[in-house]
N, CA, C and O of each residue as an XYZ file, in Angstrom:
548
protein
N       7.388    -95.417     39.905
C       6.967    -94.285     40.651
C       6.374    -94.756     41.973
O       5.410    -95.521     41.978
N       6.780    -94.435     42.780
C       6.306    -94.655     44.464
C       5.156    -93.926     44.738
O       5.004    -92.770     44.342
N       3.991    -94.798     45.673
C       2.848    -94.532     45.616
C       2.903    -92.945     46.910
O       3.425    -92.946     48.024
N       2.248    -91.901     46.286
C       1.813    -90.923     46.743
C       0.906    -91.037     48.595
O      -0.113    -91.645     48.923
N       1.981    -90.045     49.524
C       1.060    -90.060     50.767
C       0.193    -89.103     50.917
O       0.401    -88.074     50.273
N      -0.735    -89.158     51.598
C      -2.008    -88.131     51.868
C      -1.199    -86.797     51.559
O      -1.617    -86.005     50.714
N       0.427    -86.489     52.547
C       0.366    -85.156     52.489
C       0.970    -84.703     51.206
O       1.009    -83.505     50.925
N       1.428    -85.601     50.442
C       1.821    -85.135     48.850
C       1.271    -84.589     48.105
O       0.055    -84.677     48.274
N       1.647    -83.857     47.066
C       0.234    -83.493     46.141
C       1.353    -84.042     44.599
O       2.559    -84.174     44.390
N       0.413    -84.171     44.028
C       1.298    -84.439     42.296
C       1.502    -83.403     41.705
O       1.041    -82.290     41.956
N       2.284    -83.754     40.797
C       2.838    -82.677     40.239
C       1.587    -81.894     39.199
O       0.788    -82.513     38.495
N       1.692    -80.200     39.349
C       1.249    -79.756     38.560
C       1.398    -79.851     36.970
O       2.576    -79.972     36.634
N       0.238    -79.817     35.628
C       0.882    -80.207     34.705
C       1.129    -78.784     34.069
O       0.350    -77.930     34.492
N       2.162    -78.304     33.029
C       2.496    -76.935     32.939
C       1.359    -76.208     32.678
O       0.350    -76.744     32.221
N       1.442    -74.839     32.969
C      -0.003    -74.036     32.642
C       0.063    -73.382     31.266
O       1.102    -73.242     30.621
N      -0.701    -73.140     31.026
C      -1.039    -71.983     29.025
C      -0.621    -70.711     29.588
O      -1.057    -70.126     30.579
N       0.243    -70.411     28.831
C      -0.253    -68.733     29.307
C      -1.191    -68.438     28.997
O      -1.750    -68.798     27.961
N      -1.709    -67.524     30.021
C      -3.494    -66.619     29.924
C      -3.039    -66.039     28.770
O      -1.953    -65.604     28.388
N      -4.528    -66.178     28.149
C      -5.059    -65.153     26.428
C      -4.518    -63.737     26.625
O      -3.937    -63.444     27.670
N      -4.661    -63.041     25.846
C      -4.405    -62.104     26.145
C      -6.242    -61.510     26.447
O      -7.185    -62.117     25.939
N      -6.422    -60.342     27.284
C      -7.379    -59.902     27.774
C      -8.399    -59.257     26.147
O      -7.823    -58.669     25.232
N      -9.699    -59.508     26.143
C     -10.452    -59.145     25.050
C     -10.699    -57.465     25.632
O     -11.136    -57.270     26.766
N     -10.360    -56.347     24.710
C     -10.636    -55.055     24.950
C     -12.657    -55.233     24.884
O     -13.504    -55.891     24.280
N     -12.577    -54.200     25.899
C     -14.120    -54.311     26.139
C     -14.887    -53.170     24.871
O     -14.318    -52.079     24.836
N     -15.901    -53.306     24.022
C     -16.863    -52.905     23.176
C     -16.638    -51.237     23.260
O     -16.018    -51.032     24.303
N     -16.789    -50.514     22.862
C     -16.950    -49.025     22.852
C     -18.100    -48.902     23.292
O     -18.999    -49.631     22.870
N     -18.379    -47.701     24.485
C     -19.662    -47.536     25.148
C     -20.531    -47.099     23.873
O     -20.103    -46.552     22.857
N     -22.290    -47.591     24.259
C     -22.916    -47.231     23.578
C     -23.537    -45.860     24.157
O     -23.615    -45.662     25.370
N     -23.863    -45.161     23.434
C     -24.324    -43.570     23.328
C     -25.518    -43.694     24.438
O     -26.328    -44.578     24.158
N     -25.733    -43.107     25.428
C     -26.685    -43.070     26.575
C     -27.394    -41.972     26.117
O     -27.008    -41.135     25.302
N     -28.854    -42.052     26.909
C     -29.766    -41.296     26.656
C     -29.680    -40.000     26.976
O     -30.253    -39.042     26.457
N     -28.884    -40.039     27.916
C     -28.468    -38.432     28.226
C     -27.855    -37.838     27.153
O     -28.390    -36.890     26.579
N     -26.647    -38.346     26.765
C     -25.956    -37.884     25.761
C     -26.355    -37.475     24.826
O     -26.166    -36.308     24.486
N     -27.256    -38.627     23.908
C     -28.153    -38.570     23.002
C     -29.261    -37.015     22.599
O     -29.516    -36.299     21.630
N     -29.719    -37.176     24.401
C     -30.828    -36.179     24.715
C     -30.201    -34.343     24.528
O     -30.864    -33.394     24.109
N     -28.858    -34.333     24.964
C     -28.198    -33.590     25.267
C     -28.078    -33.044     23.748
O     -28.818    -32.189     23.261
N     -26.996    -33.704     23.082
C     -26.798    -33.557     21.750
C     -27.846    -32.867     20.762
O     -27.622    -31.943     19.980
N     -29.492    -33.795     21.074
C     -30.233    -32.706     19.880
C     -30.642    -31.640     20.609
O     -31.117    -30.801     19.844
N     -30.675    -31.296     21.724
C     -31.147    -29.930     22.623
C     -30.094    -29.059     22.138
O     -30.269    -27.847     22.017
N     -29.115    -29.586     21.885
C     -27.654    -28.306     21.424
C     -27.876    -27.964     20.296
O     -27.703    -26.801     19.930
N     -28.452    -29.234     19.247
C     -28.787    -28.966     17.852
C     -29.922    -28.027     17.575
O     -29.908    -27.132     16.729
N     -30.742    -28.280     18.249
C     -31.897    -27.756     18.156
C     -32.121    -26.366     18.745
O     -33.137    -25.674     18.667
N     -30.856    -26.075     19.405
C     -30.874    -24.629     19.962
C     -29.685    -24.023     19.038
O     -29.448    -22.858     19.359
N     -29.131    -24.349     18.314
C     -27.907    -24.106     17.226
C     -29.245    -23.710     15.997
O     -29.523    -22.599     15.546
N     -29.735    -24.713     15.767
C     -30.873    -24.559     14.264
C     -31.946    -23.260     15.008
O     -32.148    -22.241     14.347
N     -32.384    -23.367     15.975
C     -33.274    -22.259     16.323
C     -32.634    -20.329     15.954
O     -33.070    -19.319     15.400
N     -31.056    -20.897     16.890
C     -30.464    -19.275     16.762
C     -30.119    -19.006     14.976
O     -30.421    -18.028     14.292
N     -29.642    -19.830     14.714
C     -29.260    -19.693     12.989
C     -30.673    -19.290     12.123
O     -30.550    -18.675     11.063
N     -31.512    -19.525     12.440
C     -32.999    -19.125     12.148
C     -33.892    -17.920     12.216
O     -34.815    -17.404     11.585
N     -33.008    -17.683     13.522
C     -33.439    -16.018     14.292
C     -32.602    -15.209     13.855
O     -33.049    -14.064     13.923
N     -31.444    -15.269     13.374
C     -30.479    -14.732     12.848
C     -30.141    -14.804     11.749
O     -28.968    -14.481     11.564
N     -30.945    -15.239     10.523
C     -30.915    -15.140      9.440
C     -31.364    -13.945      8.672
O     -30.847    -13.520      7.639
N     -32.329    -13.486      9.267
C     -33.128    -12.016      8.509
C     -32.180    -10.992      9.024
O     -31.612    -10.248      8.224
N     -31.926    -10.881     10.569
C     -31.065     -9.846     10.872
C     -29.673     -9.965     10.061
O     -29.203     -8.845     10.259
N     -29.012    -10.454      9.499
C     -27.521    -10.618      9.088
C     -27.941    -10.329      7.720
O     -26.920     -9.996      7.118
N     -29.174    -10.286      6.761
C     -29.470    -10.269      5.464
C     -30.353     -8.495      5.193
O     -30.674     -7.981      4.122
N     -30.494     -8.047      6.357
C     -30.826     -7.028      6.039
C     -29.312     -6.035      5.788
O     -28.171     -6.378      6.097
N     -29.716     -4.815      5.176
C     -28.660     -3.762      4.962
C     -28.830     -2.875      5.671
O     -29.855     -2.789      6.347
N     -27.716     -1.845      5.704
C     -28.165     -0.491      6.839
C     -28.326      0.385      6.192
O     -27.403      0.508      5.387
N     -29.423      1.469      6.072
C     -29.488      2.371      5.367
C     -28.279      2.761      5.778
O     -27.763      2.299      6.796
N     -27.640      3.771      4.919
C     -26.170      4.472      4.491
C     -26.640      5.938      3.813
O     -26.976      6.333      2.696
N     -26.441      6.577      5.323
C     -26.476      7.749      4.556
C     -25.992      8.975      4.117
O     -26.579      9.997      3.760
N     -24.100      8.512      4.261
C     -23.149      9.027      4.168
C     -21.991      8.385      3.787
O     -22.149      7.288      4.323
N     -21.176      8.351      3.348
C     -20.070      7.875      3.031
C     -18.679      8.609      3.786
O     -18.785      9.824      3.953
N     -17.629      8.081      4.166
C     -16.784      8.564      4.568
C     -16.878      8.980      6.003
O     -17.207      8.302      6.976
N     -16.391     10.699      5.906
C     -16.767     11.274      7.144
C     -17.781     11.764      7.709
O     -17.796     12.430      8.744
N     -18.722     11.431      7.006
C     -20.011     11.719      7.311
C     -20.917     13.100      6.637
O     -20.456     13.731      5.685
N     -22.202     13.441      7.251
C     -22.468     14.425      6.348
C     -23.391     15.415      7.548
O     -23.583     15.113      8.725
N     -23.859     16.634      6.841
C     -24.528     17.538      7.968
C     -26.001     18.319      7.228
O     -26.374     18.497      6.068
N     -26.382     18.545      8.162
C     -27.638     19.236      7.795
C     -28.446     20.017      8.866
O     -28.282     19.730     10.052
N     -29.270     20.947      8.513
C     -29.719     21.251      9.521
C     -31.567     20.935      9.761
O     -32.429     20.844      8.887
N     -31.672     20.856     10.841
C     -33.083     19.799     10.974
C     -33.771     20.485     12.399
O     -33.503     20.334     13.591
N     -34.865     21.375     11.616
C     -35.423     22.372     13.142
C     -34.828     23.198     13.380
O     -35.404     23.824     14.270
N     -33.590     23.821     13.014
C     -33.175     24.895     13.416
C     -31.659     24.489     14.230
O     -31.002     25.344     14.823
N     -31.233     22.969     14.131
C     -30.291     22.401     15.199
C     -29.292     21.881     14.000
O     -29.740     21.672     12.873
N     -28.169     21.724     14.266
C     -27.245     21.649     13.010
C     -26.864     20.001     13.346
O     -26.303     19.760     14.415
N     -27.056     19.329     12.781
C     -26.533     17.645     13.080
C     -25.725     17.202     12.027
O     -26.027     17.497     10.871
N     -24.696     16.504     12.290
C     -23.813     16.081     11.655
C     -23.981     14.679     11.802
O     -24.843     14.478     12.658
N     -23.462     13.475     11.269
C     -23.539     12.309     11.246
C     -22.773     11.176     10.702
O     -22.486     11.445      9.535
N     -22.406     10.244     10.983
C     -21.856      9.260     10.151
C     -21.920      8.110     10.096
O     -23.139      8.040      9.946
N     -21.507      6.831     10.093
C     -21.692      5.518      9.759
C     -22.256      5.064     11.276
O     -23.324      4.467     11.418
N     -21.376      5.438     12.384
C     -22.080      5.414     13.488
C     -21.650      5.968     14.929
O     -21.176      5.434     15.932
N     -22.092      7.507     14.530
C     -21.712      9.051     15.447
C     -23.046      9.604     14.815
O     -23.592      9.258     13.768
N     -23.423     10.558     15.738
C     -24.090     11.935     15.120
C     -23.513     12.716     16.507
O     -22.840     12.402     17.489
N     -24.196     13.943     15.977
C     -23.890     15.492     16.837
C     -25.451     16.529     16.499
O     -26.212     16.711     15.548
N     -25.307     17.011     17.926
C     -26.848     17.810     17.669
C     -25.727     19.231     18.245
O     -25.014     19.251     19.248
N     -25.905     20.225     17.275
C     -25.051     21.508     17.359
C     -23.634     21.203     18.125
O     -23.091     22.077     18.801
N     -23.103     19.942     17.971
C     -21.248     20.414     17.703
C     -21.008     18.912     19.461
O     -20.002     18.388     19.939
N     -22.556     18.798     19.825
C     -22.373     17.922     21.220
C     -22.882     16.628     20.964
O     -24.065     16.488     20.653
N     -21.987     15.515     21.078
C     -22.212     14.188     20.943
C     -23.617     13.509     21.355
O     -24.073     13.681     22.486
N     -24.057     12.993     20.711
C     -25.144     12.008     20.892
C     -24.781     10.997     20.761
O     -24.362     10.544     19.696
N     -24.895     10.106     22.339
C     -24.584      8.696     22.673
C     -25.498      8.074     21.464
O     -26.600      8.506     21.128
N     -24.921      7.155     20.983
C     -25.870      6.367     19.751
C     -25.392      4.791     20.344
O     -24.352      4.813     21.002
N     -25.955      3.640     20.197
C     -25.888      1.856     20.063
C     -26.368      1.812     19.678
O     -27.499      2.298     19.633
N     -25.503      0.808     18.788
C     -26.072     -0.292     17.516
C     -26.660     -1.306     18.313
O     -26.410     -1.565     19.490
N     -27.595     -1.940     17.428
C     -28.547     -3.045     17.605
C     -28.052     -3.998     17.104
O     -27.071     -4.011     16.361
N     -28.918     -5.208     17.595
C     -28.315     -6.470     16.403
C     -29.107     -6.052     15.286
O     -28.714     -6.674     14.298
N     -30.128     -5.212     14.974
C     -30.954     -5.697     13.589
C     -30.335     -4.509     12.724
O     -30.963     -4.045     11.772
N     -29.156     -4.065     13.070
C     -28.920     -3.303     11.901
C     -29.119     -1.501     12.608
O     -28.338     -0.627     12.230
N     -30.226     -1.192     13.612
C     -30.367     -0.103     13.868
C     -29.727      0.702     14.786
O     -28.530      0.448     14.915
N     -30.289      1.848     15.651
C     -29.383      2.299     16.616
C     -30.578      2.790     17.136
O     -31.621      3.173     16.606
N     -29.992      2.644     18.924
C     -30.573      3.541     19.863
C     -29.966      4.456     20.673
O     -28.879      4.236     21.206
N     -30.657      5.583     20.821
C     -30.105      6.958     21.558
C     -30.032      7.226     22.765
O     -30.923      6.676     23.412
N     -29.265      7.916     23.418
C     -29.408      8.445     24.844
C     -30.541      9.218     25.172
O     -30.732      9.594     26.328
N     -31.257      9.465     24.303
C     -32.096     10.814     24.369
C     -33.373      9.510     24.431
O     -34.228     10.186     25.003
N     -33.941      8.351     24.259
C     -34.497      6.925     23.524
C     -33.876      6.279     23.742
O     -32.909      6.212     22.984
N     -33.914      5.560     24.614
C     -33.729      4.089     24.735
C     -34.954      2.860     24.249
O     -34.728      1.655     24.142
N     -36.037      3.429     24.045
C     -37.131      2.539     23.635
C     -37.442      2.240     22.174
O     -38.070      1.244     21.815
N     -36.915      3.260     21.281
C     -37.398      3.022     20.055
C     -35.794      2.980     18.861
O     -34.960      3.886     18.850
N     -35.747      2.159     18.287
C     -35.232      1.759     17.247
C     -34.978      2.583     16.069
O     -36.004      3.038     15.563
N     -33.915      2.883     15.521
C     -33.903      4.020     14.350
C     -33.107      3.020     13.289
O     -32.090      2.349     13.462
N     -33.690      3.128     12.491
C     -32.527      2.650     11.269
C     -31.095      3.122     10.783
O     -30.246      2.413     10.242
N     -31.002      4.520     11.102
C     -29.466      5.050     10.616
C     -29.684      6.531     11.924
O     -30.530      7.048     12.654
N     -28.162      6.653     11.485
C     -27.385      7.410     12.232
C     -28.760      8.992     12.336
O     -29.196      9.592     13.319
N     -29.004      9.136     11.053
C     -29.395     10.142     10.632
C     -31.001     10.407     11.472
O     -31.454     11.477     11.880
N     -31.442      9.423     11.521
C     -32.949      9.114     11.852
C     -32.954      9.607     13.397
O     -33.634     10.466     13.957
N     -31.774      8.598     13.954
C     -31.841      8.650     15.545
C     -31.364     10.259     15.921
O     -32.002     10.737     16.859
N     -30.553     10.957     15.443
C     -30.328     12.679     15.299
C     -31.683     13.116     15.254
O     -32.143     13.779     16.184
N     -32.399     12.792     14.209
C     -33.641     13.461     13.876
C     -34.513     13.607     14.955
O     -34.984     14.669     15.360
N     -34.724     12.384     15.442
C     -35.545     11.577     16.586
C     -35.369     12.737     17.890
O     -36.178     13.338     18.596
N     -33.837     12.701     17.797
C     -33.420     12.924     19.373
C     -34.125     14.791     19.280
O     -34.783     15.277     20.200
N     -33.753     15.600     17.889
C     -34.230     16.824     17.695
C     -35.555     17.068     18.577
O     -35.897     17.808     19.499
N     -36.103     16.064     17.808
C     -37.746     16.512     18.214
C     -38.088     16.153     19.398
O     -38.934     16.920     19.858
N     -37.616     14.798     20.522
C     -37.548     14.986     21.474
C     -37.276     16.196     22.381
O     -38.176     16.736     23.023
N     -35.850     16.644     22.410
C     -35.200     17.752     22.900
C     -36.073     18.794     22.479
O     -35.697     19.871     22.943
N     -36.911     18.869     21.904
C     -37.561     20.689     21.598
C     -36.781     21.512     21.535
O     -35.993     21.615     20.594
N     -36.829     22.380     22.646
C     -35.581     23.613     22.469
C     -34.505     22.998     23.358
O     -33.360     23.441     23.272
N     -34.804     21.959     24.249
C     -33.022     21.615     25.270
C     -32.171     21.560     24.387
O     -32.436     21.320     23.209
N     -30.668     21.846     24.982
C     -29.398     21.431     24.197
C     -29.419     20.032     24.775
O     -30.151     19.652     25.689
N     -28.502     19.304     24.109
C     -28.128     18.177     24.337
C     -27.202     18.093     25.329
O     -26.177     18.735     25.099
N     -27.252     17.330     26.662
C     -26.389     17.449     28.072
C     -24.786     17.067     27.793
O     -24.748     15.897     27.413
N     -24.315     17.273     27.813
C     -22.787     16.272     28.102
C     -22.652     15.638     29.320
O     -23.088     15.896     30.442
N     -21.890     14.665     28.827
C     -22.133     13.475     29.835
C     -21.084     13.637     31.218
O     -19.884     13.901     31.153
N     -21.852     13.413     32.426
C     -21.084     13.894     33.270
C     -20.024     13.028     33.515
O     -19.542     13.460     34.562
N     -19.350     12.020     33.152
C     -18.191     11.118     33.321
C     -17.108     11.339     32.372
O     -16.256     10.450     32.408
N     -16.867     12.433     31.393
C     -15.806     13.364     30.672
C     -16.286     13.792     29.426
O     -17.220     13.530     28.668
N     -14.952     14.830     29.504
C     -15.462     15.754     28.374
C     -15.526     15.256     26.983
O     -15.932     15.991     26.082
């Protein structure tokens, strides 16, 4: 072998092929995440908590079917699972979450059944009829 000049270089000796690359660890769970996660839990366990008595109560029922009528003060009300009528004219009624209903005639107080909030609205109204609503018949 003939001696090597400055501008020569020797021969490279063959290379390895590169490893294959190590997959990097699965991120670990950050504090945010972490933090995040029981605030969801803990607002999941709170509502399931608040909403346990309301979903376990029953609705008074005080009709079956199509409903039933009576007269109360002198005003004829009819009623059903969730309608009433004060002499033959609709009474806006909403259900609640706890099971009850509130009236057009009351918006502040809570009735347990169909029948109650009719009653309610009677004695409010004194002698008024009940209005119909000016957005249709």
């Amino acid at each position: 072998m003939a001696a090597l000049t400055p501008l020569e270089h020797a021969p490279l000796p063959e290379a390895a092929p590169p490893a294959p690359p190590v997959p990097p660890a699965p991120p670990r769970p950050r504090r945010r995440g972490v933090l995040g996660a029981l605030l969801a839990l803990t607002g999941l366990a709170g509502t399931a908590g608040a909403l346990t008595p309301l979903l376990r109560t029953s609705r008074e029922t005080t009709a079956t079917g199509a409903g039933a009528t009576e007269t109360y003060r002198g005003r004829h009300l009819a009623y059903g699972p969730d309608w009433a009528t004060i002499d033959g004219r609709a009474l806006h009624l909403m259900p609640r979450a706890d099971g009850g209903f509130i009236s057009s005639v009351d918006h502040f107080t809570s009735y347990p059944s169909t029948r109650a909030a009719a009653r309610a609205a009677v004695d409010e109204l004194g002698g008024a009829r009940l209005s119909t609503p000016a957005y249709g018949a």
